[in-house]
DSSP file (Angstrom, degrees, kcal/mol; ACC not computed):
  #  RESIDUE AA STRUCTURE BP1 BP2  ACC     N-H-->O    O-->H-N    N-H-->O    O-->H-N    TCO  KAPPA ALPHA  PHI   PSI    X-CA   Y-CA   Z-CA
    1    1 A X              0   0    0      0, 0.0    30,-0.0     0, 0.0    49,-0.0   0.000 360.0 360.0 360.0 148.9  -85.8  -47.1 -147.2
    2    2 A X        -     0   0    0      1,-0.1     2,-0.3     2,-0.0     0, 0.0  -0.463 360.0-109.6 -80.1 163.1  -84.2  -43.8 -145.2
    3    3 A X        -     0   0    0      2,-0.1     8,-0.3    48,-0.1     9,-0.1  -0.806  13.9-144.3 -94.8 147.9  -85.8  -41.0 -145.8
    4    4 A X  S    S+     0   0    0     -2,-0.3     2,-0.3    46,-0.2     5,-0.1   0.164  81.1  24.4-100.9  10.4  -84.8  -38.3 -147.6
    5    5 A X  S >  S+     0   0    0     48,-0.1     3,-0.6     3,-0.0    -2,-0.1  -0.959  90.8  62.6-163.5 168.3  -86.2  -35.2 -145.8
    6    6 A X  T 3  S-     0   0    0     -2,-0.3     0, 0.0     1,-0.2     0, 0.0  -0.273 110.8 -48.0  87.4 179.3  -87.3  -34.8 -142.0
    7    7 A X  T 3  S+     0   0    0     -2,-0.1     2,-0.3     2,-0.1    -1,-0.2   0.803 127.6  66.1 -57.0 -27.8  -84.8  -35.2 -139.3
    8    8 A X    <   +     0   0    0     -3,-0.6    -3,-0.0     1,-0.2     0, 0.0  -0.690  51.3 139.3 -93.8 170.8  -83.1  -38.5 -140.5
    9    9 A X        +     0   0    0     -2,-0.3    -1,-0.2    -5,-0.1    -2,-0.1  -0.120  68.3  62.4-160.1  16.3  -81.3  -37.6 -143.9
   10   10 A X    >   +     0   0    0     -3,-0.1     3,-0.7     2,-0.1    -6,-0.1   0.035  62.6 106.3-132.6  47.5  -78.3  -39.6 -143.1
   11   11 A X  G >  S+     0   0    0     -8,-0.3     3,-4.0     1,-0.3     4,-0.2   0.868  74.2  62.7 -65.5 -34.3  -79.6  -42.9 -142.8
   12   12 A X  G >  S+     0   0    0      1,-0.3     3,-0.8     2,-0.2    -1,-0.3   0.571  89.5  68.5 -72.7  -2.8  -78.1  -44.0 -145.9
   13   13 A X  G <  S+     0   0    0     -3,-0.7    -1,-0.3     1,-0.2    -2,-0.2   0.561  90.8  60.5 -95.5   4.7  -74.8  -43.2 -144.4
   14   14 A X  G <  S+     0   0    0     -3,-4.0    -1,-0.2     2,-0.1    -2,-0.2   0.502  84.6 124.9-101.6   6.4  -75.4  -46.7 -141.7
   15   15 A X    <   -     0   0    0     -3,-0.8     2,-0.5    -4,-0.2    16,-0.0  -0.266  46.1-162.0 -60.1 145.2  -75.5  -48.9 -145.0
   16   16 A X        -     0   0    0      1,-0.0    -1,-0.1     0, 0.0    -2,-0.1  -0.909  17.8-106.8-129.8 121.0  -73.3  -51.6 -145.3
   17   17 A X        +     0   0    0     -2,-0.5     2,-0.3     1,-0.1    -1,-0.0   0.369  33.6 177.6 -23.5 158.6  -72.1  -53.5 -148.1
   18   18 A X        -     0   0    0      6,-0.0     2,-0.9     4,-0.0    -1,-0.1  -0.975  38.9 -94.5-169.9 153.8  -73.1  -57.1 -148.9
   19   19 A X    >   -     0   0    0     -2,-0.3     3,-2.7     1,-0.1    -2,-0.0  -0.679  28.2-159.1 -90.9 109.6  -72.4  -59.5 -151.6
   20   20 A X  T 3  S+     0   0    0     -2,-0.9    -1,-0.1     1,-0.4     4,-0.0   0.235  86.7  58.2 -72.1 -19.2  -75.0  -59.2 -154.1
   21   21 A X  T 3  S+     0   0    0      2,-0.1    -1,-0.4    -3,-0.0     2,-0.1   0.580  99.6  56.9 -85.9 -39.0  -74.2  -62.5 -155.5
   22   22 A X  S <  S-     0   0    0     -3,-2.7    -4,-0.0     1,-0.3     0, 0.0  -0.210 107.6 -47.5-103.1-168.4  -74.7  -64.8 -152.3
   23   23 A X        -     0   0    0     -2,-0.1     2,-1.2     1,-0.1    -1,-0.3   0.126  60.1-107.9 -57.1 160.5  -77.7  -65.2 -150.2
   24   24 A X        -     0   0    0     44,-0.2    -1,-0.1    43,-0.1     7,-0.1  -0.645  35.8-125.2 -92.3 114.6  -79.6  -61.8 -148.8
   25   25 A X        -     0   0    0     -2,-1.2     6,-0.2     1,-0.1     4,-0.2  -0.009  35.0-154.3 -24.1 104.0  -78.9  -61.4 -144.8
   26   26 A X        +     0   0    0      2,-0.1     2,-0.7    42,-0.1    -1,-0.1  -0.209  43.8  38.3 -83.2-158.4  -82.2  -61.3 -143.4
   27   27 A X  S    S+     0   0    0      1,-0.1    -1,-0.1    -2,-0.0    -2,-0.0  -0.778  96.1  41.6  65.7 -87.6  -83.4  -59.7 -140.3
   28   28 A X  S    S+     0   0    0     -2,-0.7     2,-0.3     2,-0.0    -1,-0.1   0.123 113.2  28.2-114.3  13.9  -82.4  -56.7 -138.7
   29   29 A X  S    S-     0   0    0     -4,-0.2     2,-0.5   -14,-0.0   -14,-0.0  -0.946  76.6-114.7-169.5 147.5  -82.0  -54.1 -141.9
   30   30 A X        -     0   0    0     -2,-0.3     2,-0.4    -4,-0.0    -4,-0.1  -0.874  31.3-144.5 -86.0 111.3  -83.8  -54.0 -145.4
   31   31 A X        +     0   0    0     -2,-0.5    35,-3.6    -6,-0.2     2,-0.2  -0.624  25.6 170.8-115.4 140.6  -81.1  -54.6 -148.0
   32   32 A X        -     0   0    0     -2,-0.4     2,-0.3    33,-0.2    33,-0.2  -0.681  29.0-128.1-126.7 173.6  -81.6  -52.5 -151.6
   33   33 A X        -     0   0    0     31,-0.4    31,-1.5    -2,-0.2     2,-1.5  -0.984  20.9-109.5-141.6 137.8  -79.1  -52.4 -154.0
   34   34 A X  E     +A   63   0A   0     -2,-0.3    29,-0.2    29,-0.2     3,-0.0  -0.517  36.4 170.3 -75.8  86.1  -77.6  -49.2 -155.5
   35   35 A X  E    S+     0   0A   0     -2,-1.5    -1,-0.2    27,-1.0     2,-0.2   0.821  70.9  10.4 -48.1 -42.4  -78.6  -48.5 -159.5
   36   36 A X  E     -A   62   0A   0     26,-0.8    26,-0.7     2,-0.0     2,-0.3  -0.784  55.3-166.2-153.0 157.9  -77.5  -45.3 -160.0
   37   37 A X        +     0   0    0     -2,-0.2     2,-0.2    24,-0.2    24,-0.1  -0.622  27.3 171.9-130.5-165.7  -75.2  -42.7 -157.8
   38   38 A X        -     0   0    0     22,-0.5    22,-3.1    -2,-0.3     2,-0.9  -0.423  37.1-129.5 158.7 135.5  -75.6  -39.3 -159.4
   39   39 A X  S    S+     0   0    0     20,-0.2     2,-0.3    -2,-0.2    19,-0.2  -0.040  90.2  31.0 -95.4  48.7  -74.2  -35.9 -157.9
   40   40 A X  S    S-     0   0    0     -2,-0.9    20,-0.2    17,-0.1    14,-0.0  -0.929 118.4 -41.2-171.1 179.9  -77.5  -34.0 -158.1
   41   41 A X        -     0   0    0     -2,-0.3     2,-1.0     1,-0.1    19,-0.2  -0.080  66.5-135.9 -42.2 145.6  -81.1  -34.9 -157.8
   42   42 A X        -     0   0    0      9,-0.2     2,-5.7    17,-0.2    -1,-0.1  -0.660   4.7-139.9-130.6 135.1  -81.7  -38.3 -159.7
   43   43 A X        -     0   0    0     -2,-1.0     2,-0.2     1,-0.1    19,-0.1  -0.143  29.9-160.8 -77.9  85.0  -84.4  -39.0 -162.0
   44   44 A X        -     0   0    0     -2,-5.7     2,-0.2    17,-0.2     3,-0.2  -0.321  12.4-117.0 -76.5 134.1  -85.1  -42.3 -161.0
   45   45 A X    >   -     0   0    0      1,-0.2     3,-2.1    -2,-0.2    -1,-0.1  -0.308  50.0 -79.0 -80.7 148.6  -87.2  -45.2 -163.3
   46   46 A X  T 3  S+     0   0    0      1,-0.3    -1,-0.2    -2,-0.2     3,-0.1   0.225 118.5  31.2 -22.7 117.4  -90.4  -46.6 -162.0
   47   47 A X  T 3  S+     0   0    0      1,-0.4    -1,-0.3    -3,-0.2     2,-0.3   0.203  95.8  97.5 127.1 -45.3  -90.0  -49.1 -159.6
   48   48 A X    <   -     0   0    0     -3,-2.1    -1,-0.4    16,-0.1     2,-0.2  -0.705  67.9-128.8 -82.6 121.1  -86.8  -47.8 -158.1
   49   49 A X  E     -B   63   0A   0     14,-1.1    14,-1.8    -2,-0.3     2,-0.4  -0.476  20.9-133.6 -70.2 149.7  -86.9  -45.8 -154.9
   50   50 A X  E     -B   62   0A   0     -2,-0.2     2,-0.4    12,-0.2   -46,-0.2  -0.936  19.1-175.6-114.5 127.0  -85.1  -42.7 -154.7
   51   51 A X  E     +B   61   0A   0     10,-0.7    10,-1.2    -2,-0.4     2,-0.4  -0.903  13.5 177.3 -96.4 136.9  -82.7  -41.0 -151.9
   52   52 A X  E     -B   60   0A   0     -2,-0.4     2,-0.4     8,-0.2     8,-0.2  -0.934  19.9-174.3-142.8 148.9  -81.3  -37.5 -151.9
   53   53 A X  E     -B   59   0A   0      6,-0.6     6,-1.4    -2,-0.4   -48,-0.1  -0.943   2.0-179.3  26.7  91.9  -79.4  -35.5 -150.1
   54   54 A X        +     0   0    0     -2,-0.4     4,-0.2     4,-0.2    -1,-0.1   0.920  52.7 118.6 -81.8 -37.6  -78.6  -31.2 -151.0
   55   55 A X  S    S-     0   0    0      1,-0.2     2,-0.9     2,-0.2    -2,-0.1   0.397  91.1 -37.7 -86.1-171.2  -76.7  -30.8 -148.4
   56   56 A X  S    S+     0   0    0      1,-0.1     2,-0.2     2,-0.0    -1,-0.2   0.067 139.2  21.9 -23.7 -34.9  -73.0  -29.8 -148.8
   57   57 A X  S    S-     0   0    0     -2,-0.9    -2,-0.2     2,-0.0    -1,-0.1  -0.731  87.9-125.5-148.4 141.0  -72.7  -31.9 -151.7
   58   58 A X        +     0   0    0    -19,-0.2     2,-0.3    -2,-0.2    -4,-0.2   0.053  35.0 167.4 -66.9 135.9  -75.6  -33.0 -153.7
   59   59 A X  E     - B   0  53A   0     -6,-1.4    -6,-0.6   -20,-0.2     2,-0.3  -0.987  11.9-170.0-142.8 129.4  -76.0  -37.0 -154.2
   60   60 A X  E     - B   0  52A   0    -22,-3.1   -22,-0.5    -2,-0.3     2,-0.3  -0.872  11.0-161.3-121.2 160.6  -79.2  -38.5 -155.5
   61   61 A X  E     - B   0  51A   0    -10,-1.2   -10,-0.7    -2,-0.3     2,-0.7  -0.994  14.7-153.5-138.7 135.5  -79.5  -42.4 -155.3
   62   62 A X  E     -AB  36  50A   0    -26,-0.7   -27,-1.0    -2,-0.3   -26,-0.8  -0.900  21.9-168.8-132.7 126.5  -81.7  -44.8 -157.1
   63   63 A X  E     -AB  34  49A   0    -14,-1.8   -14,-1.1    -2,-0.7     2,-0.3  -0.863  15.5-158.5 -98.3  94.7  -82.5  -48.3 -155.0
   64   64 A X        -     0   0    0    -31,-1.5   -31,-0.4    -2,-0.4     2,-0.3  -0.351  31.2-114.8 -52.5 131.3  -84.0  -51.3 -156.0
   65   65 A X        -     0   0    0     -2,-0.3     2,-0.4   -33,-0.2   -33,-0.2  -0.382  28.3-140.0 -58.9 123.1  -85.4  -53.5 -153.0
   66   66 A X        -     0   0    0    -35,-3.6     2,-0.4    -2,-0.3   -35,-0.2  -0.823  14.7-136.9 -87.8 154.5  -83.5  -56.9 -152.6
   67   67 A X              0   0    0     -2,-0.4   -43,-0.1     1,-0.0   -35,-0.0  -0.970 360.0 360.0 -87.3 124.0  -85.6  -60.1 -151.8
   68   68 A X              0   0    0     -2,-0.4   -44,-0.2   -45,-0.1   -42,-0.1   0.314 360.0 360.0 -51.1 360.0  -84.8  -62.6 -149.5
């Protein structure tokens, strides 16, 4: 999962869609699936990872892990 602080804080921006429905692509990337979008921090439930963002405008994410 990108991190949300430190030098990277636009990993989430290399994501790429996938159909959620078929199999999960393994190998070269970790594929999560998007719970919640939310334009400030987001108070995400147990279980669920969180991304955020402040900068120019504020995005919270909460990600479930897929399994292969």
């Amino acid at each position: 999962m990108p991190e949300s602080s430190g030098a990277d804080t636009t990993s989430l921006a290399q994501a790429r869609e996938i159909d959620c429905g078929g199999p999960v692509p393994p190998g070269e990337a970790t594929n999560f699936k998007v719970e919640t979008k939310e334009f400030r921090e987001p108070n995400c439930p147990v279980g669920q990872g969180k991304y955020y963002v402040d900068a120019t405008k504020p995005t919270g994410y909460c990600l479930s892990l897929l399994q292969p």
